[in-house]
Residue, then its C-alpha position, 0 to 999 in steps of 0.5 A: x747712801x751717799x757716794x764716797x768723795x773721790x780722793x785725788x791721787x797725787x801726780x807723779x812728777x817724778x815719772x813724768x821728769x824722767x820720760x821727759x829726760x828718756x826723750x820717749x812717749x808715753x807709747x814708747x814707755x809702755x813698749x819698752x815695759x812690754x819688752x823687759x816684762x817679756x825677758x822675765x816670762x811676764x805678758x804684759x800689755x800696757x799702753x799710752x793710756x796705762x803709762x798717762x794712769x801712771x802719771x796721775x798717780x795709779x801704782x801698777x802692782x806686782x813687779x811692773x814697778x821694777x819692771x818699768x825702772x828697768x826699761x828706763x834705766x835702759x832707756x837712760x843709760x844709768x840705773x833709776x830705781x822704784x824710788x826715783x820712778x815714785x812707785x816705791x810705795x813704802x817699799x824701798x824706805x828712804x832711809x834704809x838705802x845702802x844697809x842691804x846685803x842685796x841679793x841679786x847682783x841687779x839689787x846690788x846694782x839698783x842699791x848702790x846708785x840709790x846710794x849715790x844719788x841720795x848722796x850727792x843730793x843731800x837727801x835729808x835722811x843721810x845728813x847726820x844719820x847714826x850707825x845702825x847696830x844691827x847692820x855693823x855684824x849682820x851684812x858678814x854673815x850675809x856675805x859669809x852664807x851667800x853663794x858666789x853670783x854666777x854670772x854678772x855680765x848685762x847685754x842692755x845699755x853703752x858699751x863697757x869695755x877695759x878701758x873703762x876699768x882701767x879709768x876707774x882704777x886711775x881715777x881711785x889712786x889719784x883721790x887715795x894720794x889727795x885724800x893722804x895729803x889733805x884729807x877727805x873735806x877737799x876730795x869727798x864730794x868729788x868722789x860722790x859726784x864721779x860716782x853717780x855721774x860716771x861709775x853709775x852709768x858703767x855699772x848699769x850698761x853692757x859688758x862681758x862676763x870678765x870685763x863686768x867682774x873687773x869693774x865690779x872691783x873697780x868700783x868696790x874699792x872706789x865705794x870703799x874708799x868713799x865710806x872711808x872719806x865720810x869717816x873722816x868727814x864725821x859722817x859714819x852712818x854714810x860711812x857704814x852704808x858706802x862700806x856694806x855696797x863696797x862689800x857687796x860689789x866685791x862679792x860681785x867681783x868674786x874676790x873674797x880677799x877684798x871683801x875679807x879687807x873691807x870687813x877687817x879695814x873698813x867696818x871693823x874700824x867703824x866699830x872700833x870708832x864707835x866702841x864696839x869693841x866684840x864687832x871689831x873681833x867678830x868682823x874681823x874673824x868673819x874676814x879671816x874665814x871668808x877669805x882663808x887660802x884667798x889672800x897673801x900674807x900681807x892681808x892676812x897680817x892686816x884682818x888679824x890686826x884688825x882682831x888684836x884690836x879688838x881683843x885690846x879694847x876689851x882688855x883681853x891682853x892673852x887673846x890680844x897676844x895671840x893674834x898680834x904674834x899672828x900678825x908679825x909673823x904673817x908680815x914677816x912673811x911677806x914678800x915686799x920685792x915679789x910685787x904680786x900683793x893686790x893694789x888695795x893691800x900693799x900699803x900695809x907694811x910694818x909702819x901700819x902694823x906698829x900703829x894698830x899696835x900703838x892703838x892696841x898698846x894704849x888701849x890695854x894701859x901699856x903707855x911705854x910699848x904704845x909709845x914705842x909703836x908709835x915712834x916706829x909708825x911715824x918712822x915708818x910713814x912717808x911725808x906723803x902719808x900726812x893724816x897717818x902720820x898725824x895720827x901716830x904722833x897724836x897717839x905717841x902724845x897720848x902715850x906720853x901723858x900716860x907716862x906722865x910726860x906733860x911737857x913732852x905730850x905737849x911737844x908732841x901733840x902741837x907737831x901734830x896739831x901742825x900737821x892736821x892745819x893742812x888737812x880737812x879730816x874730821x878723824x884727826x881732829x877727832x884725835x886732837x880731842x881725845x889727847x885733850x881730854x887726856x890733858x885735863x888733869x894737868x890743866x893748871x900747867x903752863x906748858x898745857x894752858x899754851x896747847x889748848x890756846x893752840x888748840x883753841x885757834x885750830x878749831x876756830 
């Protein structure tokens, strides 16, 4: 019988790429895989020789991949996952990257800078990737089941310490003031990079049990904040992976509240944008359970908006009732002088709530009381909040052809073409379009024929 030809296994330059970058030998790698398998009750035995099969293609089995990310991750200071070593083998695919609800915070951790990396290198299966319908629901029943993580601090890698949180926490207002002010095209990528580049290494290094909780909710809003920035850049399949790890580190974090605003602000709103309206409802409720007796009026008044709008969309005017009365009196209960509203609410104030309100209000074809929300939303706005104001007077357009206020609508709609020329926001363009569709039927009018050439320059 003839000998089967030998099939060459593929190098592994992905392996050798990052023991180069550890500055280790291959007898140093197998040491330090020996070490961490130890922790977890495992007698392994490599050595140079085994790491010099890894580098000509052989996949160790069981958990010795993971094992050996780990002792490189330590080595590196960052996180590196089974992917990133080139053993994932089918395992981690590609594409799946930040659609898991992870159940160990070491999981979370490892999924959220895959997350990253992939971001801001671009990889191929996150350019355009679509919403999975699966995942919009799903991860709040994760959330919702799962018990709180125990414990979260990590004894391997650079000191981490409140110092380092607090940058986070500055770093994250300072891109949520530029993101109001000119939109998420000029701040998105810095956002990325700060987080692969820094935040990761933070997450994968060493801190006590309460310090580890507060970077957890550091960089839970920061991860929030940067699935909002690919909204507004036209990239909602990123934007629901960036909103899922967001959810996760919360839980981290143990803050329920947060969790509760990134299903009920985030998620719920991605649904919305998508037209999925019995998710906006669902996410919404889930958020309001999951944190019920956790969080102030204020985030109580947002997640039952936020159930309002689905109600809205479809066309439950009763249950749309009940939960905006819900919402008023929620606010009505807030104390703007207490200060003791946590960072990531305390922007919603009666302005936010008469915009939800305008949405929901056009949505169920009353044309005169989502004109009314609008104006008092875009009252209500300061300067600073350039794209929100943008929006209301796209919806208070909107509102006005319903009204058949053509002249008007179009008044109104260049005030706010005007507007979003000095943003990058994919969103309110996304706004501009929806009034001119609106627009059509009185295409022939001269004063409508002036507003798309307008609008024809603004694309261009």
């Amino acid at each position: 019988m003839a000998a089967r030809p030998l099939v060459p296994r593929q190098l592994n330059e992905r392996l050798q790429a990052l023991i180069q970058e550890a500055g280790c030998s291959n007898a140093g790698l197998a040491r330090r895989v020996n070490m961490v398998g130890a922790e977890r009750g495992l007698d392994l035995r490599y050595d140079k020789t085994s790491v010099a099969r890894w580098l000509r293609g052989q996949q160790p089995r069981g958990r010795a991949p993971g094992i050996i990310a780990e002792a490189l991750s330590r080595k590196l200071g960052r996180t590196v996952s089974i992917d990133e070593v080139g053993m994932a083998n089918g395992r981690n695919l590609a594409g799946g990257v930040g659609l898991q609800f992870a159940p160990t915070v070491t999981g979370a951790i490892e999924q959220v800078c895959e997350l990253w990396r992939s971001d801001v290198g671009r990889r191929d299966f996150l350019n355009g990737s679509a919403v999975a319908a699966s995942a919009l629901v799903e991860p709040s029943r994760d959330w919702l089941i799962t018990s709180p993580d125990a414990h979260v601090a990590r004894t391997t890698g650079a000191r981490v310490g409140v110092a380092d949180v607090a940058a986070v926490r500055e770093m994250t207002a300072a891109l949520v003031d530029l993101d109001r002010r000119f939109g998420s095209g000029h701040v998105r990528p810095v956002v990325a990079h700060y987080l692969n580049s820094v935040v990761s290494g933070m997450l994968s290094g060493s801190y006590r049990e309460a310090v580890g909780r507060q970077l957890f909710a550091a960089v839970a809003r920061l991860t929030e904040l940067a699935g909002y920035m690919a909204v507004d850049t036209g990239e909602p399949g990123l934007a629901q992976r960036y909103y899922i790890q967001a959810l996760r580190l919360a839980q981290a974090a143990g803050d329920r509240g947060y969790g509760g605003y990134v299903l009920a602000a985030s998620m719920s709103h991605l649904a919305a944008q998508l037209g999925n309206p019995r998710e906006i409802a669902q996410l919404a409720r889930a958020a309001q359970e999951g944190a019920r007796g956790k969080v102030p009026p204020r985030a109580e008044a947002m997640f039952l908006a936020a159930e309002a709008r689905g109600h809205a969309l479809m066309g439950d005017a009763r249950a749309f009732e009940t939960a905006a009365g819900r919402a008023a009196r929620a606010l009505d209960r807030a104390d703007p002088e207490a200060g003791d509203d946590p960072a990531w609410i305390a922007h919603f104030d009666a302005a936010y709530l008469a915009d939800e309100l305008a949405h929901c209000h056009r949505d169920l074809g009353r044309a005169e009381a989502a004109a009314r929300a609008a104006e008092e939303s875009i009252a209500g706005h300061p300067e600073s909040r350039a794209r929100r104001r943008a929006i209301g007077l796209a919806l208070l357009a909107s509102a006005q052809v319903q009204l058949r206020e053509v002249e008007q609508a179009c008044r109104t709609g260049t005030q706010a073409l005007e507007l979003l020329a000095t943003l990058r926001s994919s969103r309110g363009a996304e706004y501009l379009e929806d009034l001119r569709e609106r627009l059509e039927p009185y295409a022939r009018e001269a004063v409508v024929r002036e507003f798309d050439a307008r609008m024809e320059l603004y694309a261009a």
